[in-house]
TIVEX-695670 format. One record per atom (N, C-alpha, C): residue number from 1; residue in one letter; chain; x, y, z. Coordinates in steps of 0.001 Angstrom, whole numbers, plus 500000, padded with zeros to 6 digits. Layout:
! residues N
{i NUM | aa A | ch A | c1 X | c2 Y | c3 Z}
...
This chain:
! residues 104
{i 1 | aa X | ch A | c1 445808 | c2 164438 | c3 644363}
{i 1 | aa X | ch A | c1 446809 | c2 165348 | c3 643813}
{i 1 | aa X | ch A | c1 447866 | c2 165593 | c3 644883}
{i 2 | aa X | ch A | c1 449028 | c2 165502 | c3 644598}
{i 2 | aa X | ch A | c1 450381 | c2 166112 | c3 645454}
{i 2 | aa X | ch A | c1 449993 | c2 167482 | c3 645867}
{i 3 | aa X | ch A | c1 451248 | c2 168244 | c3 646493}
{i 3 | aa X | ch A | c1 451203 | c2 169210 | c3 647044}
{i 3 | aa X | ch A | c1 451372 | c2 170453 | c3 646423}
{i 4 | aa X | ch A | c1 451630 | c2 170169 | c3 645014}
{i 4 | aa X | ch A | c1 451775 | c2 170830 | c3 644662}
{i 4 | aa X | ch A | c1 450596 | c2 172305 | c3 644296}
{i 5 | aa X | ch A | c1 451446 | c2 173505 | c3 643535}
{i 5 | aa X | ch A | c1 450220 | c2 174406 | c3 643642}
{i 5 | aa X | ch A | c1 449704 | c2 174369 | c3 642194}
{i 6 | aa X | ch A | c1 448540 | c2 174556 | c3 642092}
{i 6 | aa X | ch A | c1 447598 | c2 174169 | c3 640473}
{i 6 | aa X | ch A | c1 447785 | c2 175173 | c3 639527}
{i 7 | aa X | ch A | c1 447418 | c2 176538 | c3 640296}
{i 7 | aa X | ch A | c1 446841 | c2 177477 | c3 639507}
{i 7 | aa X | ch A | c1 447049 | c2 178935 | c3 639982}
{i 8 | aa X | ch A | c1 446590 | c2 179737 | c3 639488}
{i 8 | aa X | ch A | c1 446914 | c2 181286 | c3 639685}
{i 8 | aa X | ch A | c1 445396 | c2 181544 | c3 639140}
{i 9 | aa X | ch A | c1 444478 | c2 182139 | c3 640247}
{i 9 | aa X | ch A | c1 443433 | c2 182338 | c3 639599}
{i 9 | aa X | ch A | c1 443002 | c2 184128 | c3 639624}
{i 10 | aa X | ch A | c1 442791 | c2 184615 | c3 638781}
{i 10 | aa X | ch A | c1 442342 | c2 186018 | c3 639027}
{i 10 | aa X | ch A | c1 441121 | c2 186081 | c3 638067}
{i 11 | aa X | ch A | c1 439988 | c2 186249 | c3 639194}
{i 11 | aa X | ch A | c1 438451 | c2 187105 | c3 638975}
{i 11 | aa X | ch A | c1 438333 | c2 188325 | c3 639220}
{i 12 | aa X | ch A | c1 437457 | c2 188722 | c3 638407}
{i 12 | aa X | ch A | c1 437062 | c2 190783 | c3 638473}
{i 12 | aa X | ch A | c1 435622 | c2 190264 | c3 638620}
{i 13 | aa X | ch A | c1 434848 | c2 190956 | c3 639383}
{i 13 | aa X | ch A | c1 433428 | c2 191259 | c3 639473}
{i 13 | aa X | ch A | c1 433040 | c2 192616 | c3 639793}
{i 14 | aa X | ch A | c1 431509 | c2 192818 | c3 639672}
{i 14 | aa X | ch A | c1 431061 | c2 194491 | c3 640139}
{i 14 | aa X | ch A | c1 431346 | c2 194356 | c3 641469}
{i 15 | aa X | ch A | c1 431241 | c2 195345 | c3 642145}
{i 15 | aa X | ch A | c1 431475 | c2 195648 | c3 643988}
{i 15 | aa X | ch A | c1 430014 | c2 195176 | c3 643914}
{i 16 | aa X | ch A | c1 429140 | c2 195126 | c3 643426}
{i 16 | aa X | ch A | c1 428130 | c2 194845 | c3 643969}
{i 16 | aa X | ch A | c1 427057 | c2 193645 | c3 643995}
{i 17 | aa X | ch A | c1 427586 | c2 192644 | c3 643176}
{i 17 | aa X | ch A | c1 427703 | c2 191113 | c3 642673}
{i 17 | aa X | ch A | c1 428945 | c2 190281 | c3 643683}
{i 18 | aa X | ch A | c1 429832 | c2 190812 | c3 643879}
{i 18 | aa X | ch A | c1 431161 | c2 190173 | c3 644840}
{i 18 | aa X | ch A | c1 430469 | c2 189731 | c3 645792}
{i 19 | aa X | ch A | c1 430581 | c2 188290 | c3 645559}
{i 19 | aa X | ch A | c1 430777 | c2 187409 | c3 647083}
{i 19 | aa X | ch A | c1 431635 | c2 187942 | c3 648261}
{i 20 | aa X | ch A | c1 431637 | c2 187348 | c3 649397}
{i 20 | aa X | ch A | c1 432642 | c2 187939 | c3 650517}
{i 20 | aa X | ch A | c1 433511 | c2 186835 | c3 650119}
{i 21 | aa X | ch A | c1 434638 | c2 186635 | c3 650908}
{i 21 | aa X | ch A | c1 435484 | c2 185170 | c3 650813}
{i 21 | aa X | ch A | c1 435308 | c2 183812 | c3 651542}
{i 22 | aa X | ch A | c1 434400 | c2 184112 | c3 652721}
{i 22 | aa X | ch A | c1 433810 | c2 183513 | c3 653183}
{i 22 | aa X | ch A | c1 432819 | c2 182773 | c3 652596}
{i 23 | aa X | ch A | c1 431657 | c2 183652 | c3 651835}
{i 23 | aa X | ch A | c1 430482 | c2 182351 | c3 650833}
{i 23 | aa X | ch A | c1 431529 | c2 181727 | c3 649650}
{i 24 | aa X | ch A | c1 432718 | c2 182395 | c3 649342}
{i 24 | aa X | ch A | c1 433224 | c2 181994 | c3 647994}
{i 24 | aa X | ch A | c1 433985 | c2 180355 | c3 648943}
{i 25 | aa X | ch A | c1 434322 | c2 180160 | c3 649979}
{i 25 | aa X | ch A | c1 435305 | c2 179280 | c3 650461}
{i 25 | aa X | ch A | c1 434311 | c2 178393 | c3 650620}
{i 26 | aa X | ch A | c1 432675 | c2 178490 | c3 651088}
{i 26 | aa X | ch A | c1 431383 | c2 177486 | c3 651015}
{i 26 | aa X | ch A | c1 431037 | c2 176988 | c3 649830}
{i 27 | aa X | ch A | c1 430980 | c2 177753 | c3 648965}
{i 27 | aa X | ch A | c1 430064 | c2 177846 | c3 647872}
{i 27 | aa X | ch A | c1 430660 | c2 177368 | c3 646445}
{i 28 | aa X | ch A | c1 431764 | c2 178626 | c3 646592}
{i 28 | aa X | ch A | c1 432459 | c2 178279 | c3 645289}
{i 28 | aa X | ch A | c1 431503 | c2 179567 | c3 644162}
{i 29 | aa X | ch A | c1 432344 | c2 180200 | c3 643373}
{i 29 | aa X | ch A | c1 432032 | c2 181221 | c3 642672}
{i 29 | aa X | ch A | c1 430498 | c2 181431 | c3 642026}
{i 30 | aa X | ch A | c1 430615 | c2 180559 | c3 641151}
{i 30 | aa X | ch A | c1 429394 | c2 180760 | c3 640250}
{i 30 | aa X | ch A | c1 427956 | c2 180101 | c3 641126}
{i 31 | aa X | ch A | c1 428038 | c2 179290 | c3 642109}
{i 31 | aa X | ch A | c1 426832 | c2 178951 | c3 643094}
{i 31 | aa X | ch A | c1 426462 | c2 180190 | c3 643593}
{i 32 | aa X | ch A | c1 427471 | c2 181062 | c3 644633}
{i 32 | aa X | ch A | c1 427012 | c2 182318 | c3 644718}
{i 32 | aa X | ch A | c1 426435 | c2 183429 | c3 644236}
{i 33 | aa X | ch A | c1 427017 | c2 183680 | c3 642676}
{i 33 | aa X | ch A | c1 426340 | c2 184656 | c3 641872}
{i 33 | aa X | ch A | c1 424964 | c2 183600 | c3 641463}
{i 34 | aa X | ch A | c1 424911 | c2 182644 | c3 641556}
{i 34 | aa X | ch A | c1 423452 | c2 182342 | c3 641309}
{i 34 | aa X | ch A | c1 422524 | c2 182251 | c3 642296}
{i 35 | aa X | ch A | c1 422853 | c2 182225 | c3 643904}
{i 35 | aa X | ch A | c1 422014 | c2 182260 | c3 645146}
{i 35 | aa X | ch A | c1 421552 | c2 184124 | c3 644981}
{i 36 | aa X | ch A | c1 422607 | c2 184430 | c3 644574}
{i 36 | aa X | ch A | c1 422336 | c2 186439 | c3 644298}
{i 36 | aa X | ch A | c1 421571 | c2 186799 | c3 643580}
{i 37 | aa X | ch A | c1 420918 | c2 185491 | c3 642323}
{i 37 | aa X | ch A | c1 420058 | c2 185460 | c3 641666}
{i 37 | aa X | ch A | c1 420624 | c2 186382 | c3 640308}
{i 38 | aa X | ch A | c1 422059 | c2 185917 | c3 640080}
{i 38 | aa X | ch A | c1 422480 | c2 186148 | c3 639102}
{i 38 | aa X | ch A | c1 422316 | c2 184850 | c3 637729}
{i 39 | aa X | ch A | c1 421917 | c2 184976 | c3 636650}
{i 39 | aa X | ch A | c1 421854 | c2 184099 | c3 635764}
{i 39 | aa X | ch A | c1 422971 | c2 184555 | c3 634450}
{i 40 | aa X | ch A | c1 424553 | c2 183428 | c3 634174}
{i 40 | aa X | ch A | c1 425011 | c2 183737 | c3 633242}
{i 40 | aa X | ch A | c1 423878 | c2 183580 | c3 632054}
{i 41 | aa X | ch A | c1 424496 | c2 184021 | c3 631084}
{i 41 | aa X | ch A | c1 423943 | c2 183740 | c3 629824}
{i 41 | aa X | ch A | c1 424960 | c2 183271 | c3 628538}
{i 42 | aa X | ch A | c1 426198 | c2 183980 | c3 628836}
{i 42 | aa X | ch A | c1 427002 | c2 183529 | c3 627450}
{i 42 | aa X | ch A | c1 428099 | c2 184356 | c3 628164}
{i 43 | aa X | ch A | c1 429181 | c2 183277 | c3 627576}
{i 43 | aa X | ch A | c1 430452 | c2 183709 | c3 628117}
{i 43 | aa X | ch A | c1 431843 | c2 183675 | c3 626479}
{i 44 | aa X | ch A | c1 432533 | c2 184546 | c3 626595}
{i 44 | aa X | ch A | c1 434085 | c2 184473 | c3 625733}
{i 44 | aa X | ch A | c1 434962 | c2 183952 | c3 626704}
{i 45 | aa X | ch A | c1 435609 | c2 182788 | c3 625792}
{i 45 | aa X | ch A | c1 436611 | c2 182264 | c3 626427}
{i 45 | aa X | ch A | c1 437809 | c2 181644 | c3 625527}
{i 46 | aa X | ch A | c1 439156 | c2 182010 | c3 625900}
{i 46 | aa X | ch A | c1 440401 | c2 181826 | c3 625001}
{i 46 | aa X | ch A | c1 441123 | c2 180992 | c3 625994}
{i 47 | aa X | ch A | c1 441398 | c2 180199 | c3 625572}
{i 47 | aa X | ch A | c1 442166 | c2 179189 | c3 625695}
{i 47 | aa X | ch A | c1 443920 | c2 179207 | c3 625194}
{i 48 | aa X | ch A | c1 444987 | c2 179056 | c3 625652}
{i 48 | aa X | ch A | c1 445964 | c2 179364 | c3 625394}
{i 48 | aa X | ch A | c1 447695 | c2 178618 | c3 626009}
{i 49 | aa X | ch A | c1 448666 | c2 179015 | c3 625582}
{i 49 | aa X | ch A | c1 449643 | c2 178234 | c3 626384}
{i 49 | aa X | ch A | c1 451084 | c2 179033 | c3 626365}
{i 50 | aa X | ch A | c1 452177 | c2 179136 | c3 627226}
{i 50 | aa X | ch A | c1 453114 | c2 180133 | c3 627445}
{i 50 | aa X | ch A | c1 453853 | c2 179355 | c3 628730}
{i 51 | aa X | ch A | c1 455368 | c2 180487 | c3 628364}
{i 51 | aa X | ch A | c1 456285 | c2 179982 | c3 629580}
{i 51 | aa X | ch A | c1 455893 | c2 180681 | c3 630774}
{i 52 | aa X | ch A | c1 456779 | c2 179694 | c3 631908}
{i 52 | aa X | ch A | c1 456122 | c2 180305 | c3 632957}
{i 52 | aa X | ch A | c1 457341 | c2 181736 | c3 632896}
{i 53 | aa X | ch A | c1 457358 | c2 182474 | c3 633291}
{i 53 | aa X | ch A | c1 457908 | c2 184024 | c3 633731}
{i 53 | aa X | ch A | c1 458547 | c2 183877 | c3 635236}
{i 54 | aa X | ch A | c1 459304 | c2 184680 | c3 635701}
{i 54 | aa X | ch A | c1 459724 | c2 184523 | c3 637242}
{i 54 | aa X | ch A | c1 458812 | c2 184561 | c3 638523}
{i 55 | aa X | ch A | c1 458163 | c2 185625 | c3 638098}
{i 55 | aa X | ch A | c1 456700 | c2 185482 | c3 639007}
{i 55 | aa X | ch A | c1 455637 | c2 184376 | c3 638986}
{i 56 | aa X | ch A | c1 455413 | c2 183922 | c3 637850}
{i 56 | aa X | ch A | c1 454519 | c2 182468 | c3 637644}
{i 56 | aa X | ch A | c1 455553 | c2 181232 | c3 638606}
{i 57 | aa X | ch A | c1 456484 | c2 181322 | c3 637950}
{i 57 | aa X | ch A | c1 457316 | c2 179949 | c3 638469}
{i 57 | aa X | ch A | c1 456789 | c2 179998 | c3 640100}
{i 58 | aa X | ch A | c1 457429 | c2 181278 | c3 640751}
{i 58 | aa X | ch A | c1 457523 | c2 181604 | c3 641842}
{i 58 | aa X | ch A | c1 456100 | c2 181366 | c3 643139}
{i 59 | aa X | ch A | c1 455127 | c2 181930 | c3 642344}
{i 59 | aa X | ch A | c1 453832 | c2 181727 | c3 642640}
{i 59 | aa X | ch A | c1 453195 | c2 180026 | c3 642578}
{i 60 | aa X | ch A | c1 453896 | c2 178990 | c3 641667}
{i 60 | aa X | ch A | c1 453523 | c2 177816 | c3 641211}
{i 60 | aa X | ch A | c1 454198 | c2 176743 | c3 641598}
{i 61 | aa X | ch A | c1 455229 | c2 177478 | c3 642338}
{i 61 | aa X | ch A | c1 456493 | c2 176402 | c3 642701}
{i 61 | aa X | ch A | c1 457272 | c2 175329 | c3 641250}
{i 62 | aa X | ch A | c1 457355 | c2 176157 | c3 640018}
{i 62 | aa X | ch A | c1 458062 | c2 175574 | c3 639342}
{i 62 | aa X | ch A | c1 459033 | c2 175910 | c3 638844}
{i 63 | aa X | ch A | c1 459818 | c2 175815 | c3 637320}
{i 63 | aa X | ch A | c1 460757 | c2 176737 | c3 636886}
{i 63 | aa X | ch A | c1 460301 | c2 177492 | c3 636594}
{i 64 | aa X | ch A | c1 461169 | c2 178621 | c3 635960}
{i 64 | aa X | ch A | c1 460804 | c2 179754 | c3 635252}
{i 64 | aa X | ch A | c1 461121 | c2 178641 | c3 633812}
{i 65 | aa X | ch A | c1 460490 | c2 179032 | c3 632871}
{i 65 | aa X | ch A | c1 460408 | c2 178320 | c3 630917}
{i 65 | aa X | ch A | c1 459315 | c2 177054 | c3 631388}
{i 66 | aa X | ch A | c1 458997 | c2 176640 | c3 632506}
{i 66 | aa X | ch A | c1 457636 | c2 175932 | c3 632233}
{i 66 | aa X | ch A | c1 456677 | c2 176003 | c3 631947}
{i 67 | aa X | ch A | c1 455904 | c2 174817 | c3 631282}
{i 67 | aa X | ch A | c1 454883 | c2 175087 | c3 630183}
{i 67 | aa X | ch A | c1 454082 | c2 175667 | c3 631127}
{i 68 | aa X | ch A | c1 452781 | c2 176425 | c3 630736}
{i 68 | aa X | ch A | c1 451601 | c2 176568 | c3 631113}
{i 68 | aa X | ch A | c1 450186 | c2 176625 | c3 630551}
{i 69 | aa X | ch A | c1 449175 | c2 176651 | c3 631111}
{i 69 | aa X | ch A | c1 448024 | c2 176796 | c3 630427}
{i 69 | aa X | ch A | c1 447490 | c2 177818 | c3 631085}
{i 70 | aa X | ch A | c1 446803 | c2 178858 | c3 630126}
{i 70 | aa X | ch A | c1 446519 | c2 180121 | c3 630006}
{i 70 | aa X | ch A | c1 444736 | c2 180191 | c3 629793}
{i 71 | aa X | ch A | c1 443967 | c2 180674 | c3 630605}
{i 71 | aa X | ch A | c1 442345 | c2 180770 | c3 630050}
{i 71 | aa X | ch A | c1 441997 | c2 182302 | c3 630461}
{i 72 | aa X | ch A | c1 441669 | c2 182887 | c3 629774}
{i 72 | aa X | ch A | c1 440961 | c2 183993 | c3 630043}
{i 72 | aa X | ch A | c1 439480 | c2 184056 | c3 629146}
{i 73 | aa X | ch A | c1 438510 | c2 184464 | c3 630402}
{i 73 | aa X | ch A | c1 436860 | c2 184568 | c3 630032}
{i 73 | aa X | ch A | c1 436804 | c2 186069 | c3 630729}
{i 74 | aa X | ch A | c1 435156 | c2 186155 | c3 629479}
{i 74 | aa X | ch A | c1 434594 | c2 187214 | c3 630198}
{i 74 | aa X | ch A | c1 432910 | c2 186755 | c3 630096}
{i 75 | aa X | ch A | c1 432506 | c2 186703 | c3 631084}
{i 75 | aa X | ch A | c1 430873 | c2 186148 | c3 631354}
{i 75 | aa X | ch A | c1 429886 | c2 187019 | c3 631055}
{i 76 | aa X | ch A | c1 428593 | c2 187203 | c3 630784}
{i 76 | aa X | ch A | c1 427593 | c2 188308 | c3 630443}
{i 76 | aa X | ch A | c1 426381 | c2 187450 | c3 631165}
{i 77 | aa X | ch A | c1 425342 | c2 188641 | c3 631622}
{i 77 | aa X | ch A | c1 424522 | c2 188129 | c3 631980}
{i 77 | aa X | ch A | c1 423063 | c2 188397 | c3 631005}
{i 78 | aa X | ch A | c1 421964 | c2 187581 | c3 630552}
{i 78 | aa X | ch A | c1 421188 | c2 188084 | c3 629682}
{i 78 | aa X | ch A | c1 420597 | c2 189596 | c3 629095}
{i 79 | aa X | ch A | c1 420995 | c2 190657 | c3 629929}
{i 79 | aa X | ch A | c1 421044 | c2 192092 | c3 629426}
{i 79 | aa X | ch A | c1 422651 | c2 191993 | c3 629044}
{i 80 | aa X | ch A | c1 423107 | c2 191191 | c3 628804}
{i 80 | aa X | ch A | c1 424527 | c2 191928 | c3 628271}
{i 80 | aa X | ch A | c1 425625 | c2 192465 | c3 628993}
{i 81 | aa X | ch A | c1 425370 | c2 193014 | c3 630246}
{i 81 | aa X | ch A | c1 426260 | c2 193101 | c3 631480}
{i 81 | aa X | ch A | c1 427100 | c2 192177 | c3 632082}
{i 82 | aa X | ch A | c1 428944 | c2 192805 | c3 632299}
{i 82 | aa X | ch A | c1 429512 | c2 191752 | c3 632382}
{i 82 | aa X | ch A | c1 429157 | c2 191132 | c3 633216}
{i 83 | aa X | ch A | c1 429616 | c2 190462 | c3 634031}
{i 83 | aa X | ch A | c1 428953 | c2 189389 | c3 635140}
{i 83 | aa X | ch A | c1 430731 | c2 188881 | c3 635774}
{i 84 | aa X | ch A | c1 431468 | c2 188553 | c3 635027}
{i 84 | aa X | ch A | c1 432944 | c2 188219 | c3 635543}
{i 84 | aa X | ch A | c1 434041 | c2 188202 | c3 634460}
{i 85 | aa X | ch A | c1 435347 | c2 188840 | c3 635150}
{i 85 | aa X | ch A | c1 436264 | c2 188421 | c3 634162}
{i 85 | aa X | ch A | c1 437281 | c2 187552 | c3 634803}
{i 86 | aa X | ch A | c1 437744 | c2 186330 | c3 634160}
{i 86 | aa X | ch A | c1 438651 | c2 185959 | c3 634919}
{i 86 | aa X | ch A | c1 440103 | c2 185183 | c3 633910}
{i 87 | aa X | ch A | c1 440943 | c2 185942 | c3 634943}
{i 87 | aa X | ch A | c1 442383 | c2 185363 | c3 633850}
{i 87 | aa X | ch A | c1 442711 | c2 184499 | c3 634689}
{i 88 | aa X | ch A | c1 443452 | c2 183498 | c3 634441}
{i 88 | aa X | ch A | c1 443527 | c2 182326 | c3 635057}
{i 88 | aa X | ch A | c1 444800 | c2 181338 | c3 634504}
{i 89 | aa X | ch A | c1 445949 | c2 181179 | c3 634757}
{i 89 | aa X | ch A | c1 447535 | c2 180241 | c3 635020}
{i 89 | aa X | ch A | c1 447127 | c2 178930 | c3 635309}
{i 90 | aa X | ch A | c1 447108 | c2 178014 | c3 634581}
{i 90 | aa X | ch A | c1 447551 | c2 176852 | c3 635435}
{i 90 | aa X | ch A | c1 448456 | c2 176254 | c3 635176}
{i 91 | aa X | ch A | c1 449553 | c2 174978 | c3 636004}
{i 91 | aa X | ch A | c1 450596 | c2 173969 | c3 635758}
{i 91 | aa X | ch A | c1 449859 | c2 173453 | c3 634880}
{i 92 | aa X | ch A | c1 450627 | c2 173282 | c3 633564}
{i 92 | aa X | ch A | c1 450556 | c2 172371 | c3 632425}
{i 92 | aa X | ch A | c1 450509 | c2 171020 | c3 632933}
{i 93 | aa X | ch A | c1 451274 | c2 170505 | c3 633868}
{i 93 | aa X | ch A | c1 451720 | c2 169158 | c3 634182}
{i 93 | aa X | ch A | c1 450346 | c2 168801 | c3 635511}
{i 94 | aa X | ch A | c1 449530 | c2 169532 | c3 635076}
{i 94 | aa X | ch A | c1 448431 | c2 169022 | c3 636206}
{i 94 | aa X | ch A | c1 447158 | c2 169220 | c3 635603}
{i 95 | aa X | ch A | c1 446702 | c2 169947 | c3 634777}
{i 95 | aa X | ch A | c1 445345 | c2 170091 | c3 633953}
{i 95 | aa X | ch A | c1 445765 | c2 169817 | c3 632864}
{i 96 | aa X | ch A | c1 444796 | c2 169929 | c3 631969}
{i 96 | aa X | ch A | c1 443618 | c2 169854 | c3 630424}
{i 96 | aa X | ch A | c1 442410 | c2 170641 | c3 630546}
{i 97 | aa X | ch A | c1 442516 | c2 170392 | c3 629459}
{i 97 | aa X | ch A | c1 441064 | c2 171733 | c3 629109}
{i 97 | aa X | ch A | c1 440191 | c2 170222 | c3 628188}
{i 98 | aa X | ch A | c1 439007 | c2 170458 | c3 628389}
{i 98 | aa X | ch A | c1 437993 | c2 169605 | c3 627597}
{i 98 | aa X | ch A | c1 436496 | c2 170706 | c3 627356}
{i 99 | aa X | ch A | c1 436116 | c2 170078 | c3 626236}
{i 99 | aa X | ch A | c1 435781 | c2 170894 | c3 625695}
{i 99 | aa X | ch A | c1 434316 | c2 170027 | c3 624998}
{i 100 | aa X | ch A | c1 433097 | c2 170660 | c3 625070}
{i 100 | aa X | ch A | c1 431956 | c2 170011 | c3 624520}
{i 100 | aa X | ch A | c1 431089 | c2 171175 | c3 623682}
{i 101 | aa X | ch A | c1 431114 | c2 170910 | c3 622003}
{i 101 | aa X | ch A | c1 430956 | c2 172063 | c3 621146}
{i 101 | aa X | ch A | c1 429355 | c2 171655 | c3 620912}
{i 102 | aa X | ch A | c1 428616 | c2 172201 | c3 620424}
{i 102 | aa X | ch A | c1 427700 | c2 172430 | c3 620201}
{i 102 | aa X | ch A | c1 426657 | c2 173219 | c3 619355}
{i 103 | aa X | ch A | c1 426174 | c2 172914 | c3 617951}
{i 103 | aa X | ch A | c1 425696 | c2 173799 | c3 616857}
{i 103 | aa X | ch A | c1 424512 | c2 174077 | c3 617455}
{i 104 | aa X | ch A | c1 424303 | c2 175464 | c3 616879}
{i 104 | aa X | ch A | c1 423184 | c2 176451 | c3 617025}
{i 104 | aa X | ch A | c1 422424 | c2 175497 | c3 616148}
């Protein structure tokens, strides 16, 4: 991949599930909440698409009216407790979303 920048990522967790930034820069998110002996269970997730805004462009190094791709989740852990929320930007001109469905 060029130099360019991918994404805009924003996660919410409890203060007390939060990785430091340090295991998150080893590990990577969801390895950590599972060394913490966190187990997802079921997650909501929307999928979506929009211009970029002055702050997106700015943050992404593109125009402002460029496409984007938009995901926002919220994770649960088997009692039902959230576990993560995360809204999340990316350059259109660098991802896809794929997708593997699956009947109950």
């Amino acid at each position: 991949i060029d130099d360019r920048k991918l994404a805009i990522l924003t996660n919410l967790l409890p203060v007390a599930t939060a990785p430091s930034l340090t295991q998150l820069t080893a590990k990577g998110l969801y390895a950590c909440l599972r060394e913490a002996g966190i187990q997802m269970a079921s997650a909501s997730q929307s999928v979506g698409a929009r211009s970029a805004d002055a702050s997106d462009a700015e943050n992404l190094d593109i125009a402002p009216g460029d496409a984007l791709l938009t995901m926002e989740r919220t994770a649960y852990d088997h009692s039902g407790a959230v576990v993560e929320y995360g809204r999340h930007v990316y350059n259109a001109d660098l991802y896809s979303f794929h997708f593997t469905l699956v009947a109950e």
